[in-house]
N, C-alpha and C positions, 0 to 999 in steps of 0.2 A: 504493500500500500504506500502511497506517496507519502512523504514523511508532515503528518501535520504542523510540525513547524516553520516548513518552508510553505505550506499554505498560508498560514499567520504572518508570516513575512511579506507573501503576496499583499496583503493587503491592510498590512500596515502603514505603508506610504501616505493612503488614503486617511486612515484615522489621524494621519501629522495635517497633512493639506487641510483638514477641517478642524484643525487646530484644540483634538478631542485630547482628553487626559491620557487616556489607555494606555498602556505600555506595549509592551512586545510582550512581555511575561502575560498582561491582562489577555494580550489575544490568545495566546498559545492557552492558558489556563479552559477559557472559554472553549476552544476548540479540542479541546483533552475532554470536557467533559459532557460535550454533546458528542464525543465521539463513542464514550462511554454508555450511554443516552440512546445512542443512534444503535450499537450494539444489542443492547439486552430490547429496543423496540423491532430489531429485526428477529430476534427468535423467536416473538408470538406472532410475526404474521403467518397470515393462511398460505399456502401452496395455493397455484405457485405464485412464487414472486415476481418481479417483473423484475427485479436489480438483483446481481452477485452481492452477498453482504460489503464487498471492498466498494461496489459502486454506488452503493446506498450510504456507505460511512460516509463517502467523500460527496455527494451531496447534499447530506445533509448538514455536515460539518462549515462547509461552503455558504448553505442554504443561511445557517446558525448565524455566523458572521456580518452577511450581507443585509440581513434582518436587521440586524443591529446596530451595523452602520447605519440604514435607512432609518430607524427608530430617531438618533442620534442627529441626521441631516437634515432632515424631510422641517422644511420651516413653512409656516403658516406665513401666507403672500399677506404682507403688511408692508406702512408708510414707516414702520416705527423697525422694519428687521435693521438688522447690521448688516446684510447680504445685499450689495446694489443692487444685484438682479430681481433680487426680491420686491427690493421698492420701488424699481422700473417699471415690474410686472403689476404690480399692486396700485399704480399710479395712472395704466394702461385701464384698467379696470372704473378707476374711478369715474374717469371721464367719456369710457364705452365701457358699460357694463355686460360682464360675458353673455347674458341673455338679450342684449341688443346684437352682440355678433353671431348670435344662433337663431334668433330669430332674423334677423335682415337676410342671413345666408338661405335661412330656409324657406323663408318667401321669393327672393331672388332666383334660387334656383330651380323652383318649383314651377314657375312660369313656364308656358312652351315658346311664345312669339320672342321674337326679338324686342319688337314694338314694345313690349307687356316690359321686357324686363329692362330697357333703355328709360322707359316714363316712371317703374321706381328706385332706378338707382336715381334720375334725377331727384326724384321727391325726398329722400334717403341720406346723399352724398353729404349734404351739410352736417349730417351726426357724425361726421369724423375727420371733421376737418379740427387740423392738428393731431391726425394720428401718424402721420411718417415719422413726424420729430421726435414722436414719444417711440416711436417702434426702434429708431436709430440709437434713443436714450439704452431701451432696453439691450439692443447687441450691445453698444460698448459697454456697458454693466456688465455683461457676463463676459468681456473681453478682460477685462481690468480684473475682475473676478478670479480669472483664468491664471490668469499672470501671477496677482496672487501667490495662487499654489504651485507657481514655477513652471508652467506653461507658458508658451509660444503667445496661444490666444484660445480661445474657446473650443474653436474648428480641432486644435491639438489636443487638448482635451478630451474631445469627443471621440478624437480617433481613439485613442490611448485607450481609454476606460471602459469601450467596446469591442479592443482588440484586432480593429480595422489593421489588414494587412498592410505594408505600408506600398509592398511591391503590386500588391492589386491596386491599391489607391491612386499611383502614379501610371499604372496602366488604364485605367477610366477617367483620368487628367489627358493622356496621352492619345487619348481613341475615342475621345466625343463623337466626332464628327462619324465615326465608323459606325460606331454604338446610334446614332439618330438617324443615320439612312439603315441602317438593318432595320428599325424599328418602324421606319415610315414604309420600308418596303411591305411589311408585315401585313399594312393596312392599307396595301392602296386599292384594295379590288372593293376595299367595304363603302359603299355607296352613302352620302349621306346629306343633309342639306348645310353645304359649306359656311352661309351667310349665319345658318342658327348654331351649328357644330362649331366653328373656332370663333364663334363673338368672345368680347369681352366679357359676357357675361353667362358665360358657359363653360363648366368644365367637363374637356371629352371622356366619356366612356363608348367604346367601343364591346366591351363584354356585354352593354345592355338591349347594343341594338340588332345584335346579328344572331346566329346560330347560337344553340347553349346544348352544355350535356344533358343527355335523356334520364338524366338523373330526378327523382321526386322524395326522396328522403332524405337524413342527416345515415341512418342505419342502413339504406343502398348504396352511399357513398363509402361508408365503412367497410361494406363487404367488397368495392370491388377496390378499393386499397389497400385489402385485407389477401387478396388475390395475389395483387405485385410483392404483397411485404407478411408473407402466410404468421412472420411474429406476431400481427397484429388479431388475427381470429384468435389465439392462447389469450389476450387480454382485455378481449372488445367489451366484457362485463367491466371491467376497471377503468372505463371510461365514461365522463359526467359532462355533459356540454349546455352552456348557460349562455345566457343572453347577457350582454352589456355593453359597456363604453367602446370599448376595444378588441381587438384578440389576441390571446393568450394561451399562453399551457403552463399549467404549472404541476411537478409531481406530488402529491401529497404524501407525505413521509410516513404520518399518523396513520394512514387505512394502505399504502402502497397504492394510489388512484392515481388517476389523472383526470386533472379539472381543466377541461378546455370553454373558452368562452372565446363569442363570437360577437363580432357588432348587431347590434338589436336595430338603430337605425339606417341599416341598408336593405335591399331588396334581396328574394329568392336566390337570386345567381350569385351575388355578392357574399352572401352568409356562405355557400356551399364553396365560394373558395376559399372562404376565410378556414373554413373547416377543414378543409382537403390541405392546407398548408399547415394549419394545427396538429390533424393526423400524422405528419412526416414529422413534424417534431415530437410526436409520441412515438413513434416508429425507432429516431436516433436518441432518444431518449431508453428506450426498452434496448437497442443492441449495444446503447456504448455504457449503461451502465450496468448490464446483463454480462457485459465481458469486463470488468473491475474497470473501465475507465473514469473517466474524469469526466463528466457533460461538462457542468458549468464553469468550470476550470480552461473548458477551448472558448471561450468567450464567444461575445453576444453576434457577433458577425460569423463567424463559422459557423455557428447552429445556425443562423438564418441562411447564408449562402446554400449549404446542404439541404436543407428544406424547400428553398428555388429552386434547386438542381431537381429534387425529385420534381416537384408540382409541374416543372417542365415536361420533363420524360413521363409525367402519369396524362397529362393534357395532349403531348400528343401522339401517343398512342391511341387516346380514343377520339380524338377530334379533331383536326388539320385547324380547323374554323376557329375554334374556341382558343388554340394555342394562340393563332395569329395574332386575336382580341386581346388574350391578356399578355402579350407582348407589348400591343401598341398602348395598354393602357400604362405602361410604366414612363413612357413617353408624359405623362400627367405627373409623377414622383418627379424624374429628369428634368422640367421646368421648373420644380419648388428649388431641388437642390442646385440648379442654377442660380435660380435667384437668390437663395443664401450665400453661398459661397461668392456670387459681385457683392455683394450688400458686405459681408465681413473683410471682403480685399480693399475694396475701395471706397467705403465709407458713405457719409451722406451723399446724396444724387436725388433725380427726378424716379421715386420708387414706382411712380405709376409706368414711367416709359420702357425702365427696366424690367418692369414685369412684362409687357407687351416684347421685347425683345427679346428675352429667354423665350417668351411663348412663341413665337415667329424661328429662333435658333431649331425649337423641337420637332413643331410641324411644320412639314412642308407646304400646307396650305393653309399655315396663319399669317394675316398680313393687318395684325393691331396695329396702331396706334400709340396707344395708351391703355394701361389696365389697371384702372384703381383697384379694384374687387379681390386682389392679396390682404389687405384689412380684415378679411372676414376667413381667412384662412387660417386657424387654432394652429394649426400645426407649426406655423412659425411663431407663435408663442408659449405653445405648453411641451413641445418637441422638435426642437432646435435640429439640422443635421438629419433628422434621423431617414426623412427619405434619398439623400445624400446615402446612406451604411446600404443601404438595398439596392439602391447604381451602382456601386464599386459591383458589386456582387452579381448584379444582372448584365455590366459590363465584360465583366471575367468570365460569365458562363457560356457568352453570345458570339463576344468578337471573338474573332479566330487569329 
């Protein structure tokens, strides 16, 4: 088994950068006795198990840690933290409150015409005026932030603490432009109405409007990933899938389950990928820690990369159609992580024209303008980067 102390080393660094008390002794202690913990919980579970006891110590051990750094970090978005980001984010709020940017997004894109959605952004547009300056507030907050803790800048950070390859990272730096016509290749037969598909006030999904798998369950899809990955029929009862915010897998140490949750506000096609991408991650969850490896020790990018790689190869083996689609929808990720990555290199700008320019760089048949309607995108506030870790990876899997 990996030696628990160089675990506790791993991510000691972390408990200095957030300037916590803990020692090396506190972490090591801590992790000695959830390992002990993890031990005598793995001799009552039921047969079978889905982990080797070494791969169930060392996630849980991991699991233990990470807990508690999050216990430790996780701060309540206030005017009053000592965290810039915090009061950046918290100040973003004050003046557009997050139910005006779920609600504006959700009328906006609920609309079908153009017309419809051009007369309420006009009506609309004035509730944010002054949010680029405050959006810009917020990056440098967490740039300064970054620094801090002896980072480059945020971006550095983000790689680091996710484990982003750095030799993949520079090849998706390197192969943009290869990576956005493979992608537009993908979609050029999918017919659509260009003037309502690339507005400003539209964002493309291609998985919604074309061909889908003949899929009509969450337990159809199970069995027929259960097919390519036969690990998965030995533990398809240890499987719990819930509705929420986002998706996720997470192991349950306590029962040996898996708790997969899926977004509740998307549609039927949407949820079944979310699932079909969850499944892989239960999949390399059951072999790597069923053979004493390490899951959450290969960090947050290689679990994801590997979980694209399958989703690819299970999509198109059953559908040419459906692959295409959710190739070109990554094409939608690829402009946000544009648009972060100019916005963190080059600081204040025209955020609306740059967004219309990232969007135009991705598709080939966008020819914006200007795109205010990045305002209303969460993502660039509650999850910095993070469609950026899924380009490296959908880069590396693609271009050749």
């Amino acid at each position: 088994m990996k030696n628990i102390k160089k675990i506790a080393e791993e991510y000691e660094q972390t408990y200095r950068e957030n300037n916590l008390p803990d020692s090396l002794d506190d972490i090591i202690l801590m992790a000695e006795e959830e390992k002990r913990e993890a031990t005598e919980r793995y001799k009552k579970l039921p047969e079978p198990r889905a982990a080797s006891l070494v791969g169930y110590v060392l996630y849980s051990v991991r699991k233990k840690i990470e807990n508690d750094l999050a216990s430790k970090t996780t701060e309540k978005v206030s005017v009053d933290s000592k965290n810039l980001a915090s009061v950046a984010l918290a100040e973003i709020f004050e003046s557009y409150p997050k139910c005006l940017l779920e609600n504006t997004a959700k009328e906006l894109f609920n609309k079908t015409s153009f017309e419809e959605k051009n007369k309420y952004w006009e009506e609309k547009k004035q509730d944010f005026v002054g949010f680029p300056e405050k959006y810009m507030e917020l990056v440098e907050s967490r740039n300064i932030m970054a620094k801090r803790k002896g980072y480059k800048d945020y971006l550095d950070q983000y790689l680091r603490s996710n484990k982003v390859d750095r030799k993949d990272y520079q090849f998706f730096i390197d192969n943009q432009d290869k990576y956005i016509a493979l992608c537009n290749k993908k979609i050029s037969d999918i017919l659509v109405n260009k003037n309502e598909f690339y507005s400003e006030y539209s964002v493309p999904c291609y998985v919604c409007i074309g061909e889908f798998l003949s899929i009509k369950s969450s337990d159809e899809l199970i069995d027929l990933v259960a097919k390519e990955y036969p690990i998965l029929s030995k533990f398809k009862n240890k499987i719990q899938i819930f509705l929420g915010e986002g998706a996720a897998t997470v192991c349950q140490t306590e029962t040996d389950s898996f708790s997969i949750t899926i977004r509740k506000e998307v549609n039927s096609r949407h949820r079944l990928l979310d699932l079909l991408h969850e499944l892989c991650h239960v999949v390399c969850m059951i072999e790597t820690m069923g053979n004493d490896g390490d899951f959450l020790g290969e960090g947050r990018y290689q679990q994801e990369k590997i979980a694209m790689e399958m989703v690819l190869r299970f999509l198109k083996q059953y559908s040419d159609k459906v692959y295409d689609s959710y190739i070109g929808n990554w094409l939608v990720d690829l402009w946000v992580a544009l648009f972060e990555l100019e916005v963190n290199k080059n600081g204040r700008k025209d955020l609306a024209k740059l967004n219309a320019d990232m969007f135009n760089r991705c598709f080939d048949e966008g020819n914006q303008v200007e795109n205010p309607v990045y305002v209303l995108n969460s993502k660039l506030l509650f999850s910095p980067f993070n469609s950026l870790m899924y380009m490296v990876a959908a880069a590396n899997l693609l271009v050749k």
